[in-house]
BAKEDO-147265 format. One record per residue: x, y, z of N, C-alpha, C in turn; residue in one letter; chain. Coordinates in steps of 0.1 Angstrom, whole numbers, plus 2048, in hexadecimal, padded with zeros to 3 digits. Atoms other than C-alpha are relative to their C-alpha. Layout:
<nodes>
> X;Y;Z;X;Y;Z;X;Y;Z;A;A
...
</nodes>
This chain:
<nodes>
> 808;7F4;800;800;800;800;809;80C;800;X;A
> 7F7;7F4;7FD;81A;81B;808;80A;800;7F3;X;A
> 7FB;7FC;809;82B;80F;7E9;7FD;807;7F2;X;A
> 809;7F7;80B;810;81B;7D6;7FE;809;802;X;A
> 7FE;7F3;7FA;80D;83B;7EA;80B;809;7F9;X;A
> 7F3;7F9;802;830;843;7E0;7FF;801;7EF;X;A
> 7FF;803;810;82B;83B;7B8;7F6;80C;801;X;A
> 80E;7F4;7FF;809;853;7BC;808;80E;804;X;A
> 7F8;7F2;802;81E;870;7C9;807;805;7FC;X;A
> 7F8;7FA;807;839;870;7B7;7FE;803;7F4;X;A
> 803;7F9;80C;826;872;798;7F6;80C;7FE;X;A
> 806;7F7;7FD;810;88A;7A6;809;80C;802;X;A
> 7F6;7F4;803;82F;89D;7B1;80A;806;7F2;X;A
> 7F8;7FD;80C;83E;89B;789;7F2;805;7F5;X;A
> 80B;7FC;80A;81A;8AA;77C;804;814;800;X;A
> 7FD;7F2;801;821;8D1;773;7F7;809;7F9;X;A
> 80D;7F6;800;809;8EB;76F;803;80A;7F4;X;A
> 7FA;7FB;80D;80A;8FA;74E;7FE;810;802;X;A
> 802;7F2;7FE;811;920;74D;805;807;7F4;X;A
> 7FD;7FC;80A;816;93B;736;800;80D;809;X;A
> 7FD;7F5;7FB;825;95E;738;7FC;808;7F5;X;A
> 809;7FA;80B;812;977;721;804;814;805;X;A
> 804;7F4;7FE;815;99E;71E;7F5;804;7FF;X;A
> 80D;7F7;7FE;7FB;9B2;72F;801;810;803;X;A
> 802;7EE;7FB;7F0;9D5;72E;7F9;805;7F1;X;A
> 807;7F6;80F;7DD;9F0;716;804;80C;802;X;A
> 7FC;7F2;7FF;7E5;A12;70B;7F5;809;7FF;X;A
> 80C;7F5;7FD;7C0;A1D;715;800;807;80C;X;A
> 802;7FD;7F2;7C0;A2F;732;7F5;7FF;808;X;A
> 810;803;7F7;798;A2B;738;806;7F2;803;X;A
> 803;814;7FD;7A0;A03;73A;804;7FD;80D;X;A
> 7FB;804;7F6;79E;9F2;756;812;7F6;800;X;A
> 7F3;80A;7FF;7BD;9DC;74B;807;80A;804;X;A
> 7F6;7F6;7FA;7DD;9E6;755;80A;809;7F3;X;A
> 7FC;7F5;80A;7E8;A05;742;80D;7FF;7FE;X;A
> 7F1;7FE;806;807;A0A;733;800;808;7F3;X;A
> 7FF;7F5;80F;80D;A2A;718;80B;7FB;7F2;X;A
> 7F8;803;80B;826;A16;707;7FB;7EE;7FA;X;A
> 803;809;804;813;9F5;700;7F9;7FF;7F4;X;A
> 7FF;7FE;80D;80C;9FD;6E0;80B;7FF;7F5;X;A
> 7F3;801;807;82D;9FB;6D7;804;7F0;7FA;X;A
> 7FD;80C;804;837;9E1;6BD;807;7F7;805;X;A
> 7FB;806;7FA;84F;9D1;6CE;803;801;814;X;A
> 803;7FB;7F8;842;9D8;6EF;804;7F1;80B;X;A
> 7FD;807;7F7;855;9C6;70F;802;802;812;X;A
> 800;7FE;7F3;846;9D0;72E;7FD;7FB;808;X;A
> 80A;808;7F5;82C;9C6;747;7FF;7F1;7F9;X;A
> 803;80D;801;829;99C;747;7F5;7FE;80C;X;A
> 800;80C;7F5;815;983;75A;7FD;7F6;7FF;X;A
> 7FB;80C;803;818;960;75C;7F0;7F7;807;X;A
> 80E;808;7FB;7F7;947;763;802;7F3;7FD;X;A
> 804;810;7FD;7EE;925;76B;7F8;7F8;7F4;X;A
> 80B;805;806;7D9;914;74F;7F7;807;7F2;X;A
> 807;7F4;80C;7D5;92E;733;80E;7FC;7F7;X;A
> 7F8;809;80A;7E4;922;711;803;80A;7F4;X;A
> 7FE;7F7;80D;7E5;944;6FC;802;80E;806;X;A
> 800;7F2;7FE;7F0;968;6FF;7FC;804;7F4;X;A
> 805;7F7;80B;7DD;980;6E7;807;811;7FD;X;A
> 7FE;7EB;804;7E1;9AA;6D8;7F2;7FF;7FA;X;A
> 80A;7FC;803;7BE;9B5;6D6;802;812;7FC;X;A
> 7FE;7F4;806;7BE;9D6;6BC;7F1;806;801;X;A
> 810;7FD;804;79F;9E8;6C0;7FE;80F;7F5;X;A
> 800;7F4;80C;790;A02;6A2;807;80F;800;X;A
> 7FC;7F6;7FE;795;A1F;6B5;811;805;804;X;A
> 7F4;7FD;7FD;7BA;A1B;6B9;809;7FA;809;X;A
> 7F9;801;7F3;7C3;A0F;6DD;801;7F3;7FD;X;A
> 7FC;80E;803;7D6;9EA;6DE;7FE;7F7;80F;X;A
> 7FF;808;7F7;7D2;9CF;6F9;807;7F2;7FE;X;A
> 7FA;80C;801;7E9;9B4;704;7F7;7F2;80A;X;A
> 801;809;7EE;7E3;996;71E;7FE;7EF;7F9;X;A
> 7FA;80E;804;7DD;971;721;7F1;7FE;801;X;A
> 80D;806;7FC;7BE;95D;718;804;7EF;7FF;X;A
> 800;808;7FF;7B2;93F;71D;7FF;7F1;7F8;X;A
> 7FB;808;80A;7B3;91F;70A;7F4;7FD;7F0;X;A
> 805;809;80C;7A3;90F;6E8;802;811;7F1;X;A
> 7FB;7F3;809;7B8;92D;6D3;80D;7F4;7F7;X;A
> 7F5;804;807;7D2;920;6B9;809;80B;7FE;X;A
> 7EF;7F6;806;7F5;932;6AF;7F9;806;7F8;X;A
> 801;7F7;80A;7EF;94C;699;7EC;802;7FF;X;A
> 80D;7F9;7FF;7C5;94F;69E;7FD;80C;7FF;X;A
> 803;7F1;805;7B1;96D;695;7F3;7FE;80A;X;A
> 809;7FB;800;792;979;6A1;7F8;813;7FF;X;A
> 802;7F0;808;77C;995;69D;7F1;807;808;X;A
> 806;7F9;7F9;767;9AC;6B1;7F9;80B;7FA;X;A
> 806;7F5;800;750;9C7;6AE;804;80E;7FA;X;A
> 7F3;7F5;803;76B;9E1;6B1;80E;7FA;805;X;A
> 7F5;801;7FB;788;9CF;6B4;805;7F2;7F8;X;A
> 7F8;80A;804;7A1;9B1;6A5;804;7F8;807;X;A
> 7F8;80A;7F7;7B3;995;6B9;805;7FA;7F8;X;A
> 7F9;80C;806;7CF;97F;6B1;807;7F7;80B;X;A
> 7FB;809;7F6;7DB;964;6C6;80F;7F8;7FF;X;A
> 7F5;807;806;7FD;94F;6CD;803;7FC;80C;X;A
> 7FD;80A;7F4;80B;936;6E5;80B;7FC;805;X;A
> 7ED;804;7FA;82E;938;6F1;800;811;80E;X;A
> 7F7;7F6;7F2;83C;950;711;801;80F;7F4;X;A
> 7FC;7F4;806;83E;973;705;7FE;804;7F0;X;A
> 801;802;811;830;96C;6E3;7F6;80E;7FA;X;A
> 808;7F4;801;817;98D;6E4;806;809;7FA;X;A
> 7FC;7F1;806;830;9A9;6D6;805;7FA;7F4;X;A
> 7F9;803;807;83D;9AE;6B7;7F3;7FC;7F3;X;A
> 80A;800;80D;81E;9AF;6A4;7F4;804;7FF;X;A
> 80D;7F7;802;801;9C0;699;7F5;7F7;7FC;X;A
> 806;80A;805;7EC;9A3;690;7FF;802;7F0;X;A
> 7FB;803;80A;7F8;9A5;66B;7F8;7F5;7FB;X;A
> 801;809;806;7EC;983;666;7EC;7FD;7FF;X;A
> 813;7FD;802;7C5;98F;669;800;806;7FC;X;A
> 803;7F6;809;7C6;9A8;651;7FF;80D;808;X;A
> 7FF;7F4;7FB;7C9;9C4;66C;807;80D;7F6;X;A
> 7F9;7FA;808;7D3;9E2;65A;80A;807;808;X;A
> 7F2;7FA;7FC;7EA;9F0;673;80A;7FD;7FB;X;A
> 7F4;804;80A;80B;9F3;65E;80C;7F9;80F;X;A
> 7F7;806;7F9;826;9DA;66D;80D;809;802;X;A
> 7F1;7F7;804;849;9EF;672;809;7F7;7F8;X;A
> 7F5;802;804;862;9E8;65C;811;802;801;X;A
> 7F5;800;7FC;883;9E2;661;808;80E;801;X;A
> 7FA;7F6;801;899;9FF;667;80F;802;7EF;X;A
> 7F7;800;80E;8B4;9F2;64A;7F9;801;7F3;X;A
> 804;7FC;810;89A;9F2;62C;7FE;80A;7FE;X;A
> 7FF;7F2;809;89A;A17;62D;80F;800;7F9;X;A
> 7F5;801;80A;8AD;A20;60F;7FE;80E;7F8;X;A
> 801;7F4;808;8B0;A3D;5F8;7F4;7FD;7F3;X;A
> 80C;801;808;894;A2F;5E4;7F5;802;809;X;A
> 809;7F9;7F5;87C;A37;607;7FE;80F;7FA;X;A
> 802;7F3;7FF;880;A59;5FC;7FA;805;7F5;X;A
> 807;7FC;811;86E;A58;5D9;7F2;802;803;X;A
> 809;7FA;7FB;852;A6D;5D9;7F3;7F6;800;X;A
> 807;80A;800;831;A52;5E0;7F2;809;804;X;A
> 80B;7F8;7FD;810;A5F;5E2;7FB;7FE;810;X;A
> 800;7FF;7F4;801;A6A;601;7F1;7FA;808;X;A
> 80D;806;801;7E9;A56;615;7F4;809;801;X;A
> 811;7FB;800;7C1;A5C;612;7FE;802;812;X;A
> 801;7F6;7F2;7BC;A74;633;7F2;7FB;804;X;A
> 80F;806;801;799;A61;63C;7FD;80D;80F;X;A
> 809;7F8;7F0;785;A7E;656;7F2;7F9;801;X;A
> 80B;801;7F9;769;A70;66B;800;803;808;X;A
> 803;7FF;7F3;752;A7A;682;803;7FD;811;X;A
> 7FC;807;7F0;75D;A75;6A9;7F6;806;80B;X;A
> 808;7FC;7F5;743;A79;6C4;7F7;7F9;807;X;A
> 806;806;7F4;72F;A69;6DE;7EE;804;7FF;X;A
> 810;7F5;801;709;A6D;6DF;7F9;809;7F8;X;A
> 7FD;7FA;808;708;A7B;6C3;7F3;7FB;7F3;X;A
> 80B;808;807;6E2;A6F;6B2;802;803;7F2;X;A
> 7FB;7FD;80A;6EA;A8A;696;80D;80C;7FE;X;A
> 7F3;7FA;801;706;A9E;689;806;80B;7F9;X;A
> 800;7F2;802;70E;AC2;681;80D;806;7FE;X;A
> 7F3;7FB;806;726;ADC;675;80B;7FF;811;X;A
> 7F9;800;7F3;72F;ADA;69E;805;7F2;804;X;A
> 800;80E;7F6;734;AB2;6A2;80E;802;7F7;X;A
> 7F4;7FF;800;75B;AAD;6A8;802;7F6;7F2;X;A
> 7FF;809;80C;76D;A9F;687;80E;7FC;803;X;A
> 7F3;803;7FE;78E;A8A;687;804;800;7F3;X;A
> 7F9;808;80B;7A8;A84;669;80C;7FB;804;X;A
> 7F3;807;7FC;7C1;A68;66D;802;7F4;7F2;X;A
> 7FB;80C;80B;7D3;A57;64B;7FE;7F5;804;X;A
> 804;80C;7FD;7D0;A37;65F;7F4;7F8;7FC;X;A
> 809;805;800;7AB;A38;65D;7FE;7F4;7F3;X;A
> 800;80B;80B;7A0;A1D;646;7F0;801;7FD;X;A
> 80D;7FC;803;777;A25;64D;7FD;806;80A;X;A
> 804;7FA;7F4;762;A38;662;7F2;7F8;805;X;A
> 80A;80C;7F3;747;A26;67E;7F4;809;802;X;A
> 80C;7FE;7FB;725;A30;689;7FF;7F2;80D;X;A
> 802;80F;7F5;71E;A18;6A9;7F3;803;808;X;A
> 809;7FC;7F7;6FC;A19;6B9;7FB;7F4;80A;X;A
> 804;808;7F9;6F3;A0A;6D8;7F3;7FC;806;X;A
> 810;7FE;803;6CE;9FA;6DC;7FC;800;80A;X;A
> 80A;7FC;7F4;6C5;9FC;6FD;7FF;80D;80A;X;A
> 800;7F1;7F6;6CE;A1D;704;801;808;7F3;X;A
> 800;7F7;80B;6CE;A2C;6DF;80B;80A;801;X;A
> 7F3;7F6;803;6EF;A3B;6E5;805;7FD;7EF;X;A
> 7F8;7FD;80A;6FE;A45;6C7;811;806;7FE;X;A
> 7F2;7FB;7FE;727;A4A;6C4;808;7FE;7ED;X;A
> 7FC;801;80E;737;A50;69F;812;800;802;X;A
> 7F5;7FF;7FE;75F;A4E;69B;805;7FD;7F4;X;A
> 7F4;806;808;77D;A43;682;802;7F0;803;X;A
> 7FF;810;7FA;785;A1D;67F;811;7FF;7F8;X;A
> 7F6;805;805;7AA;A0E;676;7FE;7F1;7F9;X;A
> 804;805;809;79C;9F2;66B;7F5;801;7F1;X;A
> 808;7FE;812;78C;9ED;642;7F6;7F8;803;X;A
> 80C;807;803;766;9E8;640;7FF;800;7F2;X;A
> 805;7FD;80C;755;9E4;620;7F8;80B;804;X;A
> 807;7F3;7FB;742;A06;61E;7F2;7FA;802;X;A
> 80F;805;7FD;720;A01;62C;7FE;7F6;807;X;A
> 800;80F;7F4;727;9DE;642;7FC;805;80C;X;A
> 807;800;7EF;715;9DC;664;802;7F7;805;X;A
> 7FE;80F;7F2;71A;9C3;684;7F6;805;807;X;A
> 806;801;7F2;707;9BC;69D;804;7F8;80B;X;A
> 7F9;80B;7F1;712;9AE;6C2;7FE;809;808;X;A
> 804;7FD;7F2;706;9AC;6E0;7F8;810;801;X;A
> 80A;7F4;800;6E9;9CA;6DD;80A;80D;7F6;X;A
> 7F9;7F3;806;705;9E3;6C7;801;7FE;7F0;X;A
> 7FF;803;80B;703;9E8;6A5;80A;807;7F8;X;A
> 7F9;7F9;805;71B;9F8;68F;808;7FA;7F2;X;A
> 800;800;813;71F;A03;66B;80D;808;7FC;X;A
> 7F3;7FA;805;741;A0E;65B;7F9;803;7EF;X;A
> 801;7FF;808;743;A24;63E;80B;803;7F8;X;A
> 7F3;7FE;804;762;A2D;626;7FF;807;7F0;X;A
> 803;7F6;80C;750;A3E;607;80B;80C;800;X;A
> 7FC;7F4;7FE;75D;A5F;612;806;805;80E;X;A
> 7FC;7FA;7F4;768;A75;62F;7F3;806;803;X;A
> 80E;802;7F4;74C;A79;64C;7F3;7FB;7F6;X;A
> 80C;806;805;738;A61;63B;7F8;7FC;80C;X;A
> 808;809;7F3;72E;A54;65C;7F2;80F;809;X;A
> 807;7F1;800;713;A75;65B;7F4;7FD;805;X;A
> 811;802;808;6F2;A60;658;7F9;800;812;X;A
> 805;7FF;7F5;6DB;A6F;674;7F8;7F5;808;X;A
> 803;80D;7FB;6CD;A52;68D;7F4;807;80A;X;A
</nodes>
């Protein structure tokens, strides 16, 4: 009996608890996660933390700009995509595997950086300049006037309408990711329509 005892713990004592170490933090300052102004940064190696039983660290990009890192939990593959409302995810499964990428491999349009050696004297030939996309930005905002705030950022790719249904809030903005013009989602009670025709296409009174 005691010899069996001893076989039972020792393989009990050689069972090891699977862990992962993942970069966390966002460069939102409303978020509750833990902030950090430079987690945005491509090769960003700050804040970690390490967990019991979770088999993927993610970079969730959302439309409006701001980046989040951290660790989720399991049934994600290497290189995964998903896709949110206002926002992208890419997943991957090794220690520290979260920086160093924009999720590229989902079609995100944030531009990847490029090496610092392929600038060359051909960098400097004149290339046209990008399409300046302005949309609307404002909160509550049912309809929209010569007074409702406007943004322009080359990045844009389309501009958002987002309305919320149980409170009929209305909020319009810029998106970095490419809709087809005129596409709508819906999730979880919010609906929202990207446009890309023009600049402040996102006009249409609600």
């Amino acid at each position: 009996g005691i010899g069996v005892v001893n076989v039972v713990g020792a393989a009990a004592a050689q069972v090891t608890v699977p862990t992962l170490t993942c970069y966390e933090c966002t460069d939102n300052p409303t978020d509750g996660y833990p902030y950090d102004p430079d987690c945005a940064d491509y090769s960003y190696s700050g804040r970690t933390g390490t967990w019991n039983y979770y088999d993927a660290c993610y970079i969730r990009i959302y439309d409006h700009g701001y980046l989040e890192r951290g660790i989720a939990g399991s049934g994600h593959e290497d290189g995964d995509c998903r896709y949110g409302t206002d926002y992208t995810v890419c997943y991957c499964k090794s220690d520290y595997c979260n920086t160093e990428s924009f999720c590229s491999q989902c079609g995100y349009p944030r531009p990847t950086p490029q090496p610092s050696a392929s600038t060359t004297t051909e960098a400097t030939t004149s290339t046209p300049s990008p399409v300046r996309l302005a949309c609307y930005q404002c909160m509550g905002c049912s309809n929209v006037d010569s007074s409702t705030p406007v943004i322009t950022d080359a990045r844009y790719q389309s501009c958002v309408t987002t309305v919320t249904m149980d409170t009929g809030n209305v909020s319009r903005d810029g998106s970095y990711a490419q809709h087809p013009d005129g596409e709508c989602d819906q999730d979880a009670g919010i609906i929202s329509c990207w446009c890309s025709s023009s600049s402040l296409c996102n006009n249409i009174n609600i």
